[in-house]
C-alpha positions in Angstrom: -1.7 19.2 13.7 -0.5 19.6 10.2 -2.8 21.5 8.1 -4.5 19.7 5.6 -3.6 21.6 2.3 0.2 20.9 3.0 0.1 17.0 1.8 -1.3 18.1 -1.3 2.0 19.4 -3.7 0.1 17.9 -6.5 1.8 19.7 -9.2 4.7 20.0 -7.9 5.5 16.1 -7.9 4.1 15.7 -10.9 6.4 18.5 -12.5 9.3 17.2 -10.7 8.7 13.5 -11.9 8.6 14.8 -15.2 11.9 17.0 -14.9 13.4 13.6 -13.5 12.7 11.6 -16.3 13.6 13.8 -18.9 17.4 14.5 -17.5 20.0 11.9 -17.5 19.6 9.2 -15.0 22.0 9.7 -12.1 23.8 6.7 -10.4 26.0 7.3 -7.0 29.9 6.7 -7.2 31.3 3.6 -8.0 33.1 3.4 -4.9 30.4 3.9 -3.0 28.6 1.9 -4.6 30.9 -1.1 -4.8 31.0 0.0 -0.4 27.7 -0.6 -0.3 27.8 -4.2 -2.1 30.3 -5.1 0.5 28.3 -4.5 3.1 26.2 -8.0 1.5 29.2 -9.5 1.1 30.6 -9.4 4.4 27.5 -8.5 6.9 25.2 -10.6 5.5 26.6 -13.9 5.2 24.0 -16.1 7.0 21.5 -14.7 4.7 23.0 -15.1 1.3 23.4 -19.0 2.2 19.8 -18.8 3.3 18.0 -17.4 0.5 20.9 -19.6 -2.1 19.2 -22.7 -0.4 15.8 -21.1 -0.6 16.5 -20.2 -4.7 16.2 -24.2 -5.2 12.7 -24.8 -3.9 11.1 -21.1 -3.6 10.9 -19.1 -6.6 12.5 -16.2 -6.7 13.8 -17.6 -3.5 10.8 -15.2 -1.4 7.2 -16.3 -0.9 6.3 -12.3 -0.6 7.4 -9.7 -3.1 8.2 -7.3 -0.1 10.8 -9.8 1.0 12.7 -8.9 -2.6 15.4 -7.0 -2.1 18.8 -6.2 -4.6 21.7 -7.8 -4.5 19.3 -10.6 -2.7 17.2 -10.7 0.5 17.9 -10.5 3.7 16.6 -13.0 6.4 15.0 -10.9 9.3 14.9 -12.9 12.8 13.7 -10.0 15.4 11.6 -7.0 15.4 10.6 -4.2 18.0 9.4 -1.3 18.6 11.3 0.6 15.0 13.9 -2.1 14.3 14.6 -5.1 12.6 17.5 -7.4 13.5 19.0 -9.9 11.0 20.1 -13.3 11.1 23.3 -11.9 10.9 22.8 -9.6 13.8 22.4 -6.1 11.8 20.2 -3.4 12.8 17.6 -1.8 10.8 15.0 1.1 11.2 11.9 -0.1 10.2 9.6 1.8 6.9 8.3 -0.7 5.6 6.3 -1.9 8.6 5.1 -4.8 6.5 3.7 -2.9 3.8 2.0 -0.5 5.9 -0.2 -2.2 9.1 1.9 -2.4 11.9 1.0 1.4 12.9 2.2 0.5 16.7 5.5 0.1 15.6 7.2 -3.7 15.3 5.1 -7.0 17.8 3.7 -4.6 20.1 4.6 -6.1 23.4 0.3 -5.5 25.4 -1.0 -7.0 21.5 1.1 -9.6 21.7 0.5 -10.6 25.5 -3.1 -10.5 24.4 -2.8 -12.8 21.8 0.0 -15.5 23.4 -2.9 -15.7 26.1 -5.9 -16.2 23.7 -3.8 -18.9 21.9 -2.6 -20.6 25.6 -7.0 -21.2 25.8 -9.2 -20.9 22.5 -6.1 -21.3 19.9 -6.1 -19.8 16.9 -8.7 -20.6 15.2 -11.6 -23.1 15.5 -13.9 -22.1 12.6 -16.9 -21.3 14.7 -18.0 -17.7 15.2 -16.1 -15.8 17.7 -16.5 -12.9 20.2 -13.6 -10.7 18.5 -15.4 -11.5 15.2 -18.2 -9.1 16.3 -16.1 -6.7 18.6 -13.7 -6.0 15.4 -16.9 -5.5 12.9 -18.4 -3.2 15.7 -15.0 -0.9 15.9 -14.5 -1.0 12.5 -18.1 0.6 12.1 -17.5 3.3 15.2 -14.6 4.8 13.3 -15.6 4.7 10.1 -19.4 6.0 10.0 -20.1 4.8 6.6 -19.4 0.8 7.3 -22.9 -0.1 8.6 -21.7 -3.8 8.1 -18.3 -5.3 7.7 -17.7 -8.7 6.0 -14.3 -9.8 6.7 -11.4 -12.1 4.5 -8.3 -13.2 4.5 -6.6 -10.7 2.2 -6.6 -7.6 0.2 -6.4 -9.1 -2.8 -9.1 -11.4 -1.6 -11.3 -8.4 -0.2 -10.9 -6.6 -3.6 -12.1 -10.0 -5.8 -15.4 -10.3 -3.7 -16.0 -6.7 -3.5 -16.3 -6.6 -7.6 -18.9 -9.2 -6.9 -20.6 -7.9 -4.8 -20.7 -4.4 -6.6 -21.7 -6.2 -10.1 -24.1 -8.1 -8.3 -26.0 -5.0 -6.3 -26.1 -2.9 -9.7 -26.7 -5.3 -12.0 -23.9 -3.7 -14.3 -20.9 -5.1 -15.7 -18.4 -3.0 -16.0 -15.8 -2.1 -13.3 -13.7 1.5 -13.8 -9.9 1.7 -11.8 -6.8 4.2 -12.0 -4.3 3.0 -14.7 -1.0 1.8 -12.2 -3.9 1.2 -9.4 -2.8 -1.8 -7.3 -6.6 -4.0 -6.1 -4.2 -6.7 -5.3 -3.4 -10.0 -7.5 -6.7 -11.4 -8.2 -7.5 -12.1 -12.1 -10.2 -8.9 -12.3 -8.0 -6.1 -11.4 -4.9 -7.6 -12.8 -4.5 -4.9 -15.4 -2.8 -1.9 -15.8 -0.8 -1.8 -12.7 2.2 -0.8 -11.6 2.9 1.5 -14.4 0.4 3.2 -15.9 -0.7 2.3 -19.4 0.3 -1.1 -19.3 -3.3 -2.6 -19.8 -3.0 -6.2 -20.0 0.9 -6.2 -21.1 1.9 -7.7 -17.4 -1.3 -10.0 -16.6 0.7 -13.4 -17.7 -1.7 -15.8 -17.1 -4.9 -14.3 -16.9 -6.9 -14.7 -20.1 -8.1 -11.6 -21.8 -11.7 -12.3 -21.1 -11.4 -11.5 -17.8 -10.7 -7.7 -18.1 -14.0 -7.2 -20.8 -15.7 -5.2 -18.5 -12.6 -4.1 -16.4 -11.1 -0.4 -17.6 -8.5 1.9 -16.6 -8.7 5.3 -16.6 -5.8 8.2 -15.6 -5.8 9.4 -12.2 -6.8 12.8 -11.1 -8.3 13.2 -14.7 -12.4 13.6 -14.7 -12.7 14.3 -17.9 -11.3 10.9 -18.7 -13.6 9.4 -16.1 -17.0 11.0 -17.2 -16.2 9.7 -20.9 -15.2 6.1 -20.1 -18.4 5.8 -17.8 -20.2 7.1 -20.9 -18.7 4.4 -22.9 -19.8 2.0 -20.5 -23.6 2.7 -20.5 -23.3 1.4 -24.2 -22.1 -2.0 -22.7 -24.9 -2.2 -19.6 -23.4 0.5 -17.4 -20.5 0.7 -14.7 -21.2 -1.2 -11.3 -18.4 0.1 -9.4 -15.2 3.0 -10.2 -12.1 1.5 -7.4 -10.0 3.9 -6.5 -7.0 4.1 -4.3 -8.0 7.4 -2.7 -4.7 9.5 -2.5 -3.7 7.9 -5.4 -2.8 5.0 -7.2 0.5 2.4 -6.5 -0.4 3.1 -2.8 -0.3 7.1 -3.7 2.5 7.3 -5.4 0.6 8.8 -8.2 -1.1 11.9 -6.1 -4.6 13.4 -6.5 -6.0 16.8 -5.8 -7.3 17.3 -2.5 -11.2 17.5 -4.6 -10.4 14.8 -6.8 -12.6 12.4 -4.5 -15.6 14.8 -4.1 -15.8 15.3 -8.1 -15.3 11.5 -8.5 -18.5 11.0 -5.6 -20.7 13.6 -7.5 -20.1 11.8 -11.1 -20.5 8.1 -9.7 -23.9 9.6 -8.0 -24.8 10.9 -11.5 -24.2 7.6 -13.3 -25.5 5.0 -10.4 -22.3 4.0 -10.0 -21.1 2.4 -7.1 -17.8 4.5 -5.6 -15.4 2.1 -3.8 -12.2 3.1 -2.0 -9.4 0.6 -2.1 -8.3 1.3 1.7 -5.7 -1.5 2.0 -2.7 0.6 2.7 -4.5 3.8 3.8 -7.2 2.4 6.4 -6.5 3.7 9.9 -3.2 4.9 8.9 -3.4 8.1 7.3 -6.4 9.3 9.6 -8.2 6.8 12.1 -11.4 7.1 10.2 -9.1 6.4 7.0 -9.2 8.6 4.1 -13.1 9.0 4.1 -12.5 10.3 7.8 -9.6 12.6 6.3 -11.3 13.8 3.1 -14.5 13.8 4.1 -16.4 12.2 1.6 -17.7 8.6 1.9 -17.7 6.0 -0.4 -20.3 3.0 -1.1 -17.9 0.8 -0.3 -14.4 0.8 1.1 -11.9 -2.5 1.3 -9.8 -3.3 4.0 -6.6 -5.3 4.8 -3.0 -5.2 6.4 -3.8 -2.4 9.6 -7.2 -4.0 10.2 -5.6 -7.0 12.3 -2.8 -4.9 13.2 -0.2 -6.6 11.6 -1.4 -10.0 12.2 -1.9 -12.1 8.9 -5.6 -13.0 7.5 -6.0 -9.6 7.5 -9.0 -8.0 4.7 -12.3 -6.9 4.3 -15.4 -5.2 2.4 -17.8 -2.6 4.8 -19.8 0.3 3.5 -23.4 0.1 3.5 -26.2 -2.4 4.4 -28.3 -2.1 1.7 -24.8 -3.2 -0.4 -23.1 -5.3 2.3 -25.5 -7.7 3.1 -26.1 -9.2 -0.1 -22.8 -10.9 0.6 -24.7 -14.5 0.9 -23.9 -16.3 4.1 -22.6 -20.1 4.0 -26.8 -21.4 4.8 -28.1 -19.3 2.5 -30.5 -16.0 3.3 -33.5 -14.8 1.5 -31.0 -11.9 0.9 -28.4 -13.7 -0.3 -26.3 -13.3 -4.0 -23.0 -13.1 -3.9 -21.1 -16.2 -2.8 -18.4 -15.7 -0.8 -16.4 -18.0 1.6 -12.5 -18.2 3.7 -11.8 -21.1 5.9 -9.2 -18.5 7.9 -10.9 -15.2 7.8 -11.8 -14.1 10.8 -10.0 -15.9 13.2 -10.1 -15.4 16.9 -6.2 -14.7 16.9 -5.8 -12.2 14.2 -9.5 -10.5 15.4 -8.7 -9.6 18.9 -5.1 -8.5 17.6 -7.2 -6.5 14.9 -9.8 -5.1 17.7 -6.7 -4.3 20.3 -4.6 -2.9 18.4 -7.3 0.2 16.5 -8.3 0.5 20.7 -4.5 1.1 21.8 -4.1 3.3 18.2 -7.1 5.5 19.3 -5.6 5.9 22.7 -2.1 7.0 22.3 -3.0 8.8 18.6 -1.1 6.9 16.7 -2.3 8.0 13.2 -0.8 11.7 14.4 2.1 10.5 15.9 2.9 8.4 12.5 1.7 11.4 10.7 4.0 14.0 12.5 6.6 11.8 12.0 6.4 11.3 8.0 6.4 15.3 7.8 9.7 15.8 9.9 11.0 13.0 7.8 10.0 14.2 4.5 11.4 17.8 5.4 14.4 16.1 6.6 14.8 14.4 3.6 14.4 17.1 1.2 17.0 19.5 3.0 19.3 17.0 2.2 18.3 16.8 -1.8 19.4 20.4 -0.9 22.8 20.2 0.7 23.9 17.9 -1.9 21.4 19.5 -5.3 20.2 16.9 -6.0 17.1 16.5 -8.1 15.1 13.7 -6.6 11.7 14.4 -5.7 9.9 13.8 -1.7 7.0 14.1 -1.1 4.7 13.4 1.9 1.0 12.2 2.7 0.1 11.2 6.3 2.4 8.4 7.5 3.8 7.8 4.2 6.9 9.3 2.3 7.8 9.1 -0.9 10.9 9.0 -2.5 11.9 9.1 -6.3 15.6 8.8 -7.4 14.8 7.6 -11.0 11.3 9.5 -12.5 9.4 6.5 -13.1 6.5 7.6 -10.2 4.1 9.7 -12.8 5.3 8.1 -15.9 2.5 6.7 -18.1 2.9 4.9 -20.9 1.5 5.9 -24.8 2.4 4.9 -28.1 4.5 7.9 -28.9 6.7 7.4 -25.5 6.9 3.3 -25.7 10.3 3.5 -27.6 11.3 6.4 -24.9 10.6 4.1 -22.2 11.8 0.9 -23.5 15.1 2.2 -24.1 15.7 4.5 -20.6 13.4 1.9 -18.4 15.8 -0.5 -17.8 19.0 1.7 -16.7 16.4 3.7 -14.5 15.3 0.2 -12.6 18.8 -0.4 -12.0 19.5 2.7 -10.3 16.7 2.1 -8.2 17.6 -1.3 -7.0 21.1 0.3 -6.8 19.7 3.0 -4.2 17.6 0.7 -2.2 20.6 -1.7 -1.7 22.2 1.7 -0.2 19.5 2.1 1.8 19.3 -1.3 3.3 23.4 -1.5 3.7 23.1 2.2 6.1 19.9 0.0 7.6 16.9 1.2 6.4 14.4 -0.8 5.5 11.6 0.4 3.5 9.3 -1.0 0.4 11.7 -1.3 -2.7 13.4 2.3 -1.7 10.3 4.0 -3.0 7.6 4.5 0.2 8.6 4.4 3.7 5.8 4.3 6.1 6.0 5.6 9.5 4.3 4.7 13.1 3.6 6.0 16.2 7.2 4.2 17.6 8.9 6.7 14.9 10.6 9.3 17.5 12.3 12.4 16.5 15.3 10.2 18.3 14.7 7.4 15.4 14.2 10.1 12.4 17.5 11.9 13.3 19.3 8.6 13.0 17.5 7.8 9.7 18.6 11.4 8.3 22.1 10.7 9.5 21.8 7.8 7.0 20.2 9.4 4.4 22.9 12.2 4.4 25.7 9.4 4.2 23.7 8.0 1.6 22.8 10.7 -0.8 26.9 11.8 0.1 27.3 9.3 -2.5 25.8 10.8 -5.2 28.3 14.0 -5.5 31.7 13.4 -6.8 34.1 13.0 -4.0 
């Protein structure tokens, strides 16, 4: 067991992203790099004419942003245990594990059994109320104490939209606090000031201004800046709810101090606020009881998606406590009921008993310590390289997670005194990065955008030796030769 203090370099990363940003942006060897674009050229033919055909009816030629991938995507036709295969027959180890829930490793061969036999009978879905409805809700609620009832959806995006609802509607406040760069998925109230912090509304095309009245962003890991926007706010009716991504926002990628969440809990309690963790990517990954189990201190409310149906789609939902929870109004009507909320597909039969399986098999073989064992021999792994070669890109770990910065964009927020800075190094860093994760994906690795790489429990020490053995060819390529 790792101890607990060691996935929390706070400073560190943050000094090192800053070091990063402020040096010259480093780009490997051309020849490398022109190796690498070869590898597209000539490995990956089937899925250049694929996504060419797709380009004419699918925008951007993906219908999921994880599927976008520089010089253009790749068409995946198997997965197992830690590998992908392509429609061109390439292998891959698998870190992106589709954006974090498939903590059993890649269409778990007893889940899937499970699951081919429910369809062969019920099928997967009939809109009526099913057994695996209640058997998920119930081990949701055993492993995470402060869920005393569970509403489920089809999405984290969609969990997030109902759970400001519900939240404004319990506390009869308005306002709504997040992290500035905190991802609540792609609904119109938390679209704002995301992926880079300080944004604000620059990047919500679409969504009229209105919306985000009584939305506000706030720095991470910053209390000061907390206590005086909820201030603010009780000139405007008060805050209903601060969301927070609890090791960070952009999935963590923006660390917090390991007390950050206990000072947060103590000021929402002082303000009536409502204190929600966003759990979508961290929910019975980075501790089976999610990061309340790991930290310790338990929200009002927490939201779910991805890892609770175990990598099966439809997968989202709001839990925390009754009192809160149950004013989610059910489709007849109760003499409890407020808040509206509805999903033809949530809570299917099929992705429920996948959902319910697959936390029982996690809880059995440890997967959330296996995955977690595995990101810190990775990280380590990783870093010695950054060594071999000096090389000033930052790693750093949390459980089942790694994270990996080649360009110093991770930290960076944006002001009006550093706009011009960013405008004019921005786009040469972006480059770089879609340079490096085209590397990574030619010496097959697969991970979100060449920035995170989550692990699970099928990550053997077997599987990270032949990932470093990539890596080092990789990161070869950013010394002269």
């Amino acid at each position: 067991m790792i101890e607990k203090e060691k996935w929390f370099n706070v400073d560190a990363v943050k000094a090192k992203a800053d070091e990063l940003w402020n040096a010259p942006c480093i780009h490997m060897r051309p020849d490398a790099l022109e190796k690498y674009q070869m590898f597209f050229d000539e490995k990956c033919q089937k899925s250049k004419e694929l996504t060419d055909e797709a380009r004419t009816c699918i925008p951007g030629a993906v219908q999921h942003n994880l599927s976008i991938n520089y010089p253009f995507p790749i068409a995946m036709k198997k997965i197992e245990d830690a590998y992908f295969w392509d429609v061109d027959g390439n292998k891959y180890v698998n870190y992106l594990q589709a954006g974090g829930p498939t903590m059993l490793g890649s269409n778990d061969p007893e889940i899937r059994e499970k699951v081919i036999e429910l369809l062969n009978g019920d099928g997967p879905i009939t809109g009526l109320f099913s057994e695996y409805e209640l058997l998920l809700t119930k081990e949701v609620m055993k492993l995470i104490p402060h869920v005393e009832m569970l509403r489920l959806f089809a999405s984290g995006s969609e969990a997030d939209m109902a759970m400001a609802r519900l939240a404004r509607a319990y506390t009869g406040k308005p306002n709504i606090i997040k992290h500035e760069c905190g991802y609540h998925g792609w609904n119109d109230t938390f679209e704002y000031d995301y992926g880079i912090a300080g944004t604000k509304e620059s990047l919500s095309v679409g969504v009229p201004a209105y919306y985000h009245t009584h939305v506000q962003a706030v720095p991470s890991d910053d209390i000061p800046a907390m206590r005086a926007q909820l201030e603010e706010n009780e000139k405007t009716g008060g805050t209903a709810a601060v969301v927070v991504e609890p090791f960070g926002p952009n999935g963590g990628a923006m660390p917090v101090h390991q007390d950050y969440l206990q000072q947060l809990r103590d000021l929402c309690d002082e303000f009536g606020t409502l204190l929600v963790y966003d759990e979508v990517i961290t929910a019975f990954r980075v501790d089976i009881g999610g990061a309340a189990g790991f930290f310790g201190v338990k929200p009002d409310l927490s939201v779910f998606g991805k890892v609770i149906m175990g990598g099966y789609p439809m997968a989202g939902g709001v839990g925390g406590r009754r009192e809160i929870v149950q004013h989610f109004a059910p489709p007849a009507g109760a003499d409890y009921g407020k808040v509206h909320v509805g999903g033809t597909l949530s809570a299917n039969p099929m992705c429920c008993l996948a959902g319910y399986y697959s936390l029982k098999k996690m809880q059995e073989i440890d997967a959330c310590g296996k995955a977690a064992e595995a990101s810190w021999k990775l990280g380590e792994g990783i870093q010695k390289i950054f060594d071999k070669y000096n090389l000033p890109f930052s790693v750093y770990v949390q459980p089942a997670i790694v994270h990996i910065d080649v360009t110093g964009t991770f930290c960076l927020r944006l002001t009006e005194d550093n706009l011009d800075e960013f405008n004019a190094k921005y786009p040469e860093r972006n480059q770089a990065l879609n340079e490096f994760a085209m590397g990574l994906m030619a010496e097959g690795i697969v991970t979100l955008s060449g920035r995170r790489l989550y692990t699970s429990s099928a990550v053997t020490d077997e599987v990270i030796e032949e990932t470093l053995e990539k890596f080092d060819r990789l990161f070869s390529s950013y010394v002269p030769a």
